[in-house]
N, C-alpha and C positions, 0 to 999 in steps of 0.2 A: 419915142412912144412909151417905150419900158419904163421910162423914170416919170414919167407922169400917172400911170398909173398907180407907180409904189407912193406916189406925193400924195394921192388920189385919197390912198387905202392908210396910211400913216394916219389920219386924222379919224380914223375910227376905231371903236373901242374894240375891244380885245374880244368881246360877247357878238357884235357886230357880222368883224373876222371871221367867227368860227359859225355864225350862223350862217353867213355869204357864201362859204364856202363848203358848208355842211359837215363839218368839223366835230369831235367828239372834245371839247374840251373841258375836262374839269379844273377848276383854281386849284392852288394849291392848300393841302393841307396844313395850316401852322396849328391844329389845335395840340395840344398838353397833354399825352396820356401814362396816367399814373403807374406804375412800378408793380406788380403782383406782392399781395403781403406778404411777408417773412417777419413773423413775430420775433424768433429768436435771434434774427440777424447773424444767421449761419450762411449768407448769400446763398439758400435755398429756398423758392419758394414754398408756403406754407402747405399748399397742392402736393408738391412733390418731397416735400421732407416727412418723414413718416414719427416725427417729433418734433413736429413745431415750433414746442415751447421750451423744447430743449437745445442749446447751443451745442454740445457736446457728442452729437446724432444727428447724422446727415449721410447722403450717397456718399456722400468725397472721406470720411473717416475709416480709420482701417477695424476691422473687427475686433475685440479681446475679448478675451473667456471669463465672463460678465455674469451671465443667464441675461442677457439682452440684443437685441437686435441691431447693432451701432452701423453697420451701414447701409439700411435698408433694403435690404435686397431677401427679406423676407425668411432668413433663414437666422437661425440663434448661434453665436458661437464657434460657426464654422469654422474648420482647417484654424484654429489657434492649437500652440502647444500645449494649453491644462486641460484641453475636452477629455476625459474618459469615459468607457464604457461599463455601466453599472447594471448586478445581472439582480434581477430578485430573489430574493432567499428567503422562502415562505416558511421552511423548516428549521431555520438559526444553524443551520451547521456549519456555516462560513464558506459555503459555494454555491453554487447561483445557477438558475435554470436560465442557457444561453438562449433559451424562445422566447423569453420575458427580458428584454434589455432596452435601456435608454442611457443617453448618454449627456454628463453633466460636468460641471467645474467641481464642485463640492459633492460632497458624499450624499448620499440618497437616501431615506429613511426605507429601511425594510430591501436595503440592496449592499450586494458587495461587491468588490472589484473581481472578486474569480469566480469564474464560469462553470461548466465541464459538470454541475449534476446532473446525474439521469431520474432521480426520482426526489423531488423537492417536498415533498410528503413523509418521506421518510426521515430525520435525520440520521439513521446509525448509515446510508448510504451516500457516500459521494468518491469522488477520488481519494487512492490514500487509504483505503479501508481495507484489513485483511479481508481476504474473498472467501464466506463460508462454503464449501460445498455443497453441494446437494438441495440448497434452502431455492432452489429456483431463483435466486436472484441477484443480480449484477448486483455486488455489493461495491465493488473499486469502479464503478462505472466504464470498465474496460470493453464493453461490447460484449463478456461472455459469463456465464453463467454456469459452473461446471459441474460434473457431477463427481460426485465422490470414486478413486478409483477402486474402491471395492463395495461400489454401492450394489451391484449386482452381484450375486452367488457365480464363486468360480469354484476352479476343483486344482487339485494339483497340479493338471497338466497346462493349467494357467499360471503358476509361480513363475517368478523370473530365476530362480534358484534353487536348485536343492542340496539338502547336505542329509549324506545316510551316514548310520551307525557302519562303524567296522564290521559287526555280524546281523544278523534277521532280529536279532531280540535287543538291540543296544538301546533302543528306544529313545534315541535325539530327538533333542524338539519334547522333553517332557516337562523342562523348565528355560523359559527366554528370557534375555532382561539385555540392555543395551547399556554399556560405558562408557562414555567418558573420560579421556588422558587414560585406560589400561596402559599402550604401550609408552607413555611419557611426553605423547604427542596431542593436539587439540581434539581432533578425531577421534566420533563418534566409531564404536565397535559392535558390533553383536554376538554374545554369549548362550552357548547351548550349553543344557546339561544332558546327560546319559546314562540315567543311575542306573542300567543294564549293562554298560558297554563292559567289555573284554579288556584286560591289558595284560600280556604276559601270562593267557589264556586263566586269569583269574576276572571273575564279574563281580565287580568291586566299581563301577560307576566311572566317570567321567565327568570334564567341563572343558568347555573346548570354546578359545576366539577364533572368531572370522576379521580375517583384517584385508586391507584393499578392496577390488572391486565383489560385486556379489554375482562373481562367475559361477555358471553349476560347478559343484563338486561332487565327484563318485563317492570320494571318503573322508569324511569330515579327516581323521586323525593324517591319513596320508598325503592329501591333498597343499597343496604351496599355500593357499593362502587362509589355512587352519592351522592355529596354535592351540597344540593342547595344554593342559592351566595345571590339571589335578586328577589325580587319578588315584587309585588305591591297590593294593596288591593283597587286599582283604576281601576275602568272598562275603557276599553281599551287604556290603557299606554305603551302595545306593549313593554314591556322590552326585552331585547333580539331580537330586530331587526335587532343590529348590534354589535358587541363587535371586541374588542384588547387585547392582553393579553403581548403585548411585546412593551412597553412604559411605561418609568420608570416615574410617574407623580412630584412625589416627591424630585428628585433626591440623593434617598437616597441608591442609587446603585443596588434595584429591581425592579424590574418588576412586574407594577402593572393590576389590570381590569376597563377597560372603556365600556360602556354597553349605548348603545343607545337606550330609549322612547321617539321617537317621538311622541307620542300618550299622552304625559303627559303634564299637565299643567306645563306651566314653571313660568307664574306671574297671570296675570288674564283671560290669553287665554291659551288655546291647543295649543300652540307653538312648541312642546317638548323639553325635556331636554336628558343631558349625563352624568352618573351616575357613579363616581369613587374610586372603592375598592381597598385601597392601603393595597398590602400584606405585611405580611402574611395576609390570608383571614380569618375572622374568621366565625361565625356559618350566618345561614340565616338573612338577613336585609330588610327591607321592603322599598319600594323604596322613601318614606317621610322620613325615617333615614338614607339615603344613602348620601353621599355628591356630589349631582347632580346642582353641581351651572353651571356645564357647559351649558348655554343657549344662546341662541341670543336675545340679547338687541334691542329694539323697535323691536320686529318682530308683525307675524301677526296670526290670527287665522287660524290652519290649516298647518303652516311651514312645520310641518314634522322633527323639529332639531334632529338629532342624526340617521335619515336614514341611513344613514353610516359614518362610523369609517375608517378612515387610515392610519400608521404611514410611515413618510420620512426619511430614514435614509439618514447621509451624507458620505461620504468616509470609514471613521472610524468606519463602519458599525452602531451602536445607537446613536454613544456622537452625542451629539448635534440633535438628530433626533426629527419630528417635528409630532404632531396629527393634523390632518385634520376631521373636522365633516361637 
């Protein structure tokens, strides 16, 4: 019986079949359907290649530092090794406000590779700048701003140091001036004078270096790290009225000490004289072994030569710089 019916259902068509049986049959599809355009023929469709007409630029290409977008994924440049970051430099100083930055292959008009200014307004401020005190403002861009440390009135008992005269009347600290190679060495010194001071209970003046640290000292002349320079054994020759310590006398490429007694006889009067230790400095000198030719010719009794001491430098900061008494 089974095989007569299949004999049955064989002689009808295929649409028949699937009506008889209530069947969902669709023919088959043979039709054509065409390919999505790729103009470039980068096997990218045109839809999905974000360069169409460019062969060169597609998803599947690897990014390079271009200024273009090479494999579409919407970012420019990415993670290649020539990206850098360019900061803007509104003020031309050659450093760059890091809040204002973009990053490129080729250099950026009105931007620089270094960062790190704090005031793009300014040029005299960026990194790298001495820091003026007091002026309120980060001039080296370091976060600080400082103040001068003697922008405020202090008093003695605010020095880091003192240095007294041997007696009440020596009067240190009437003339100051800082050296240069004094002892033969790089190291800066600081020089007092004491045209009061005592030596050998005659008050004939003094000039006395501080050398090492600037530990208090009770007494400049006895103290370890005071040397005394010049002294006199002449009552009142006022050494250390005035000094210099940065005037090369010799020209033998240091800097030497000039030390003014006006109170000293220079020929047959109290004229004074200026008194010149060329360094290296060595031990104490009394002011008749000093080499004190510097005086005024025909002067008068009472001059006062060597009251003060001044050096003129020209351009070239010393060469050629000139003493004034």
């Amino acid at each position: 019986m089974p095989v007569v019916v299949l004999l049955l259902l064989a002689g009808c068509t295929l649409q028949a079949w699937c009506d008889r049986f209530n069947l969902d049959c669709e023919p088959p599809d043979d039709t054509v359907h065409d390919a999505p355009p790729d103009s470039d023929g980068d096997v990218w469709p045109d839809d999905e290649d974000c360069a169409p007409h460019d062969p060169a630029i597609s998803p599947s290409v690897d990014e390079v530092c271009d200024g273009v977008d090479n494999d579409c994924d919407g970012l420019v440049d990415e993670g290649t090794p020539g990206l850098q970051t360019w900061y803007r430099d509104r003020d031309g100083d050659g450093y760059g406000d890091e809040g204002w930055s973009t990053e490129s292959c080729e250099a950026v008009d009105g931007h620089v590779r270094v960062g790190g200014d704090c005031d793009d307004s300014r040029p005299g401020i960026h990194p790298g700048v001495e820091e003026v005190c007091g002026n309120g403002l980060d001039d080296d861009c370091s976060g600080d701003a400082p103040e001068c440390p003697f922008a405020d009135l202090s008093t003695s008992d605010d020095a880091l140091s003192s240095f007294l005269p041997d007696d009440s009347d020596g009067v240190i600290g009437h003339a100051i001036a800082v050296g240069p190679g004094m002892l033969g060495d790089p190291d800066l010194h600081v020089l007092f004078g004491s045209p009061q001071d005592r030596y050998r209970g005659v008050r004939g003046g003094g000039v006395y270096l501080v050398r090492g640290s600037y530990a208090a000292l009770e007494y400049a002349r006895d103290a370890v790290d005071s040397l005394p320079l010049l002294t006199s054994l002449e009552e009142g020759d006022a050494v250390g009225t005035a000094i210099v310590a940065d005037f090369d006398v010799n020209g033998d490429g240091d800097y030497d000490l000039v030390a003014g007694a006006p109170g000293a006889e220079s020929t047959e009067t109290d004229e004074g004289v200026a008194c010149v230790l060329v360094s290296p400095v060595g031990g104490l000198l009394r002011r008749r072994e000093a080499d004190c030719a510097l005086r005024r010719v025909g002067g008068r009794e009472g001059a006062a030569f060597g009251s003060s001491l001044a050096t003129v430098a020209d351009e070239t900061r010393w060469a050629g710089a000139a003493l004034a008494v």
